[in-house]
C-alpha positions as CSV (number, residue, x, y, z in Angstrom):
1,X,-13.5,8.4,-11.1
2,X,-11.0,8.5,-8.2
3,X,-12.0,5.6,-5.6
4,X,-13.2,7.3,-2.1
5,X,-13.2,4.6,0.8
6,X,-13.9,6.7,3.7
7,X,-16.4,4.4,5.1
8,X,-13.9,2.2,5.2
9,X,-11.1,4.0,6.8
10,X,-13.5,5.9,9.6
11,X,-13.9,2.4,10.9
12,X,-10.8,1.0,10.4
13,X,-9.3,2.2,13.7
14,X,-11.9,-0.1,15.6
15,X,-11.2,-2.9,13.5
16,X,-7.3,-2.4,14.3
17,X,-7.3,-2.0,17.7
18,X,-9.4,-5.3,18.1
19,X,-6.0,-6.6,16.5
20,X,-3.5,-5.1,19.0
21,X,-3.7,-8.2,21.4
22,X,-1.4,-10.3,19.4
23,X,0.0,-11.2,15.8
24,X,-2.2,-11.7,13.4
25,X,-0.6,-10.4,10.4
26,X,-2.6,-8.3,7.6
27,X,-6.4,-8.9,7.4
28,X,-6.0,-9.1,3.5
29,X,-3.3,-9.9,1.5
30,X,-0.5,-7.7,1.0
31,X,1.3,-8.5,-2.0
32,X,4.7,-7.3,-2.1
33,X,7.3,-6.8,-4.9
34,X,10.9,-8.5,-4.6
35,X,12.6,-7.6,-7.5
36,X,12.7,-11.5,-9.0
37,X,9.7,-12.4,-7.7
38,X,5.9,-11.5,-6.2
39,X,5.1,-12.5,-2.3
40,X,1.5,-12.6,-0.6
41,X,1.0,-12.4,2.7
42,X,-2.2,-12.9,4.3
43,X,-2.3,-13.6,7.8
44,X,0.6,-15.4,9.1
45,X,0.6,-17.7,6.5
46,X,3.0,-16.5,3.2
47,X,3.0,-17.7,-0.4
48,X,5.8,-16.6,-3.1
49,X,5.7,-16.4,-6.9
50,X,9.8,-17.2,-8.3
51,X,9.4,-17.0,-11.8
52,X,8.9,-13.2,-12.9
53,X,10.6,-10.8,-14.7
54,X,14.0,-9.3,-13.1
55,X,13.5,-6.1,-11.4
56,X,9.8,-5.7,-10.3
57,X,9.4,-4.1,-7.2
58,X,7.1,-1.2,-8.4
59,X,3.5,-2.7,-8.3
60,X,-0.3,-0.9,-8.4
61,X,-3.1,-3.6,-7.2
62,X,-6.6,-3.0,-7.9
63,X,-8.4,-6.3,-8.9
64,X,-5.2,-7.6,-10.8
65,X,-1.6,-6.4,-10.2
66,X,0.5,-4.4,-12.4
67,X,3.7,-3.5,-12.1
68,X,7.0,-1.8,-13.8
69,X,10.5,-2.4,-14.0
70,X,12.9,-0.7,-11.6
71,X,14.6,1.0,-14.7
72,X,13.4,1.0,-18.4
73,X,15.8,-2.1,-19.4
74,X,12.6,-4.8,-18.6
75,X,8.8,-4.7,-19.1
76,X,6.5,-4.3,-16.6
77,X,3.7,-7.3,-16.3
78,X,0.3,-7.6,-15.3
79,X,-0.9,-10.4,-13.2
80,X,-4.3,-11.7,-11.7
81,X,-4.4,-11.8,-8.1
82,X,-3.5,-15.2,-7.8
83,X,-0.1,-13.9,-9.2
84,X,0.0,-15.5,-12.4
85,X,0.9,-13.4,-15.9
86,X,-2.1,-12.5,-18.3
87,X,0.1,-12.0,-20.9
88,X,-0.2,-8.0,-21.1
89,X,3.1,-6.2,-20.5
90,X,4.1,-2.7,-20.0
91,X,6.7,-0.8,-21.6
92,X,7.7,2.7,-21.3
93,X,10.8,4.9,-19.6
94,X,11.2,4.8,-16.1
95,X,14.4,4.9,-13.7
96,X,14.5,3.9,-9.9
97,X,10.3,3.5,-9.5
98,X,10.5,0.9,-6.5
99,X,7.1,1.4,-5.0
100,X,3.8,1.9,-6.6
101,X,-0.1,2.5,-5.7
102,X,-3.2,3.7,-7.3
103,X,-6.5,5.5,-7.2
104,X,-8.0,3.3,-9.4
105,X,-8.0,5.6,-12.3
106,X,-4.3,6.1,-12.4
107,X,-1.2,5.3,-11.1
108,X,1.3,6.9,-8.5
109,X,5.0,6.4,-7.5
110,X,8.3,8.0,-6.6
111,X,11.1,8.5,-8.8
112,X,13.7,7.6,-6.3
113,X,16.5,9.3,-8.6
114,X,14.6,13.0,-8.4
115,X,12.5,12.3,-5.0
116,X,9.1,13.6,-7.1
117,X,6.0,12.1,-6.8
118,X,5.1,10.5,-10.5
119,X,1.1,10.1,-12.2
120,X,0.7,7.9,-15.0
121,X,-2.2,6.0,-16.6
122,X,-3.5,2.9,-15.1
123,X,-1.3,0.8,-17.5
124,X,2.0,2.8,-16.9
125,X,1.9,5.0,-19.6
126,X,2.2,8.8,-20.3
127,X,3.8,9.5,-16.6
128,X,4.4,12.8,-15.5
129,X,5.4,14.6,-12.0
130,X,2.3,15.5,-10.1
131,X,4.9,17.3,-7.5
132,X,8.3,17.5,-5.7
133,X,9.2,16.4,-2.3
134,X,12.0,18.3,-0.2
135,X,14.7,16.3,-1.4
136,X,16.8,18.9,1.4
137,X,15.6,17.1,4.3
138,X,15.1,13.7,3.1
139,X,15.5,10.8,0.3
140,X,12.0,8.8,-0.6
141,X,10.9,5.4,-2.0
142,X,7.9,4.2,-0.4
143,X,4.2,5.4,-1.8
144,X,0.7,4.7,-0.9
145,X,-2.9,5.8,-1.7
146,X,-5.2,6.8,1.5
147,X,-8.4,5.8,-0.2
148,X,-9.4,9.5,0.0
149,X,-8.3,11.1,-2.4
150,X,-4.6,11.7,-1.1
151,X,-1.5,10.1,-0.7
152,X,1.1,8.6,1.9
153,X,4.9,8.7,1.1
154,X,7.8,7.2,3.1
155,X,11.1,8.6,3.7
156,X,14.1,6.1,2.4
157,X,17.2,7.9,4.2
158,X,15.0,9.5,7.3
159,X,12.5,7.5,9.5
160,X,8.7,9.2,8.8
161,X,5.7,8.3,6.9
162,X,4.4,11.6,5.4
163,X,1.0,12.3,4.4
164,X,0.3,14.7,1.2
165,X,-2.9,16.0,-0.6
166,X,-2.6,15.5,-4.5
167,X,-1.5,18.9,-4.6
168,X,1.9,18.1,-2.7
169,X,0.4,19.6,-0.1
170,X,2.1,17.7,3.3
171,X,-0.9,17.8,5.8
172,X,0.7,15.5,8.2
173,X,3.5,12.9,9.2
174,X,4.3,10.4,12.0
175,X,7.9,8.5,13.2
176,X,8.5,4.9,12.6
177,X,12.0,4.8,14.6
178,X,13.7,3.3,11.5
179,X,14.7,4.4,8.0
180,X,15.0,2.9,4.6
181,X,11.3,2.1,4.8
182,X,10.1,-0.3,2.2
183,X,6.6,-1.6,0.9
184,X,4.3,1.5,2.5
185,X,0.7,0.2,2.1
186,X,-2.9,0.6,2.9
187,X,-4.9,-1.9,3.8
188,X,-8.4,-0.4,3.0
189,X,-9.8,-3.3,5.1
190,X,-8.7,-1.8,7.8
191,X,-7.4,1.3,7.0
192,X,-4.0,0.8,8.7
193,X,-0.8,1.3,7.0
194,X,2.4,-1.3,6.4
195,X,5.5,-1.2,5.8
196,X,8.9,-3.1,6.3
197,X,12.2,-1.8,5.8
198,X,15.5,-3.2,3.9
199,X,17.0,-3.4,7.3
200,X,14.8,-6.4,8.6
201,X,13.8,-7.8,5.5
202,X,10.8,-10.4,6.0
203,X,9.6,-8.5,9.4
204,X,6.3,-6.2,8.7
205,X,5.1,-3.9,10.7
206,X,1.0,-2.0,11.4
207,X,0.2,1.5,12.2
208,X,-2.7,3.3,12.5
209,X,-2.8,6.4,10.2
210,X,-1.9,8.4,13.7
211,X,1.4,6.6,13.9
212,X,0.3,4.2,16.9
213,X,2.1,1.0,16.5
214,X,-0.3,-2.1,15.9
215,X,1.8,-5.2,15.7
216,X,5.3,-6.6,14.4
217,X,5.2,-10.0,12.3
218,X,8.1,-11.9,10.9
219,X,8.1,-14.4,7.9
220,X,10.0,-17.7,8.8
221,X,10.9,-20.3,6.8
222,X,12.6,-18.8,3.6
223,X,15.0,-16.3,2.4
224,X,12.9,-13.1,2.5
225,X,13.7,-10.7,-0.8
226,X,14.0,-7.3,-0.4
227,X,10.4,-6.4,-0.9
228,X,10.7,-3.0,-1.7
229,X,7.2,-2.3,-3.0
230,X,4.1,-3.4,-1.5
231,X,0.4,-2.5,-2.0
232,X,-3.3,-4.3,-1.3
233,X,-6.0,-4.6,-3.5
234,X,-7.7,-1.6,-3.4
235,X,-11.0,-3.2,-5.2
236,X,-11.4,-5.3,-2.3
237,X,-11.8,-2.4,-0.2
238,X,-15.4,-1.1,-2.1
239,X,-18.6,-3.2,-0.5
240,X,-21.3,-4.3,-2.9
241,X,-24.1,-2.2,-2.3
242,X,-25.9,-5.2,-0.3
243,X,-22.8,-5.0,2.4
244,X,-23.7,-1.3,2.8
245,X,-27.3,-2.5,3.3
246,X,-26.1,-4.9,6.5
247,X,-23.6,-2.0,7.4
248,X,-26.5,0.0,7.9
249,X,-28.6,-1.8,9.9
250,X,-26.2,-2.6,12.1
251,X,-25.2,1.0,12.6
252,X,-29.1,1.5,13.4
253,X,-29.2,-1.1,15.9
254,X,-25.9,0.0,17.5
255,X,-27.6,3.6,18.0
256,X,-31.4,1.7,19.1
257,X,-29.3,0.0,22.0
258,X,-27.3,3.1,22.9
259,X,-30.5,5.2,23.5
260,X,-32.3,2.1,25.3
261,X,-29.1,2.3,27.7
262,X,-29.6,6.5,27.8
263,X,-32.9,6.2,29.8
């Protein structure tokens, strides 16, 4: 069953806007995929993984990582979170897949060579197009799921983040002033969206899902790659049942005070 996180996103607005006052980098850890090598970023502290397989930028991330190859020539892997292998690799026919997501019960990405939108299973099998994008107007790469049940898609040669239903239905859009936009993402912490772009490599940037700028942060310190697919743990995003529990109360006490303050 597709993962639903609206909780999660209806208060991720407040929890970003607390975060506007300065850098603080992503609440959880964005892992992002350089081709070479796997990068985490959580905070503004950075960690980097050298020794994978050549060409994995396309990654999906919920409660281990998976990724593909660029193009069919190399396997994808799967990794735990800490970014080491588990010795399962994926094989299968794909061309220029740079940026990956999921639903947790399958996978999404765009086929940069055809600028559709592509579904396969949760270990990169049996893929197929779910629908086309207007290749007229624009040229895309970058692909994330909302948490609710649609999907967020970033132009490559224009400068917009556009929103679609599974359908391929476009429901809205926003303007990031830059183009070839790399690494879209979710963080369903927060329910926020990041991205980079291959023209400031190591330099991230946080919007709300209404295209309001949160913060710019910039990775020091080493050669950034050229992170061209980026996602965050979608599993991390789900509360155990007990965290809905102090959720609740706190809600109720929130609305106790407010009608104290009414009289």
């Amino acid at each position: 069953m597709r993962k639903h996180i609206t909780l999660i996103a209806v208060f991720g607005g407040a929890l970003a806007a607390s975060n506007s006052f300065g850098q603080t980098g992503p609440n959880s850890t964005y892992y992002l995929g350089g081709g070479a090598i796997l990068w985490a970023i959580h905070g503004l502290g950075d960690t980097m993984v050298n020794s994978v397989s050549s060409d994995e930028y396309n990654i999906a991330v919920d409660g281990d990582i998976r990724t593909t190859a660029e193009r069919s020539s190399f396997p994808g892997t799967q990794y735990d979170l800490s970014m080491n292998p588990t010795g399962t690799t994926y094989g299968g026919t794909w061309a220029g897949l740079f940026d990956g997501t999921t639903d947790g019960v399958k996978n999404y990405t765009v086929d940069y060579d055809t600028d559709s939108v592509l579904v396969f299973d949760r270990d990169w099998q049996n893929g197929q197009t779910l629908f086309s994008l207007d290749s007229s107007a624009h040229q895309f790469l970058g692909i994330t799921y909302d948490g609710q049940g649609g999907l967020y898609v970033s132009d490559w040669a224009g400068t917009m983040v556009h929103h679609y239903t599974m359908n391929g239905v476009e429901t809205g859009s926003f303007d990031v002033g830059y183009d070839s936009i790399t690494c879209l993402a979710m963080d369903y912490t927060t329910g926020t969206l990041w991205m980079g772009s291959q023209n400031h490599k190591g330099t991230f940037d946080e919007y709300m899902t209404d295209g309001t700028h949160l913060q710019t942060v910039t990775y020091g310190g080493i050669n950034p790659p050229n992170t061209l697919g980026g996602e965050f743990d979608l599993a991390a995003a789900v509360p155990e049942p007990a965290s809905f529990a102090v959720l609740g109360l706190g809600l109720g006490a929130f609305a106790l005070l407010r009608r104290k303050r009414a009289k």
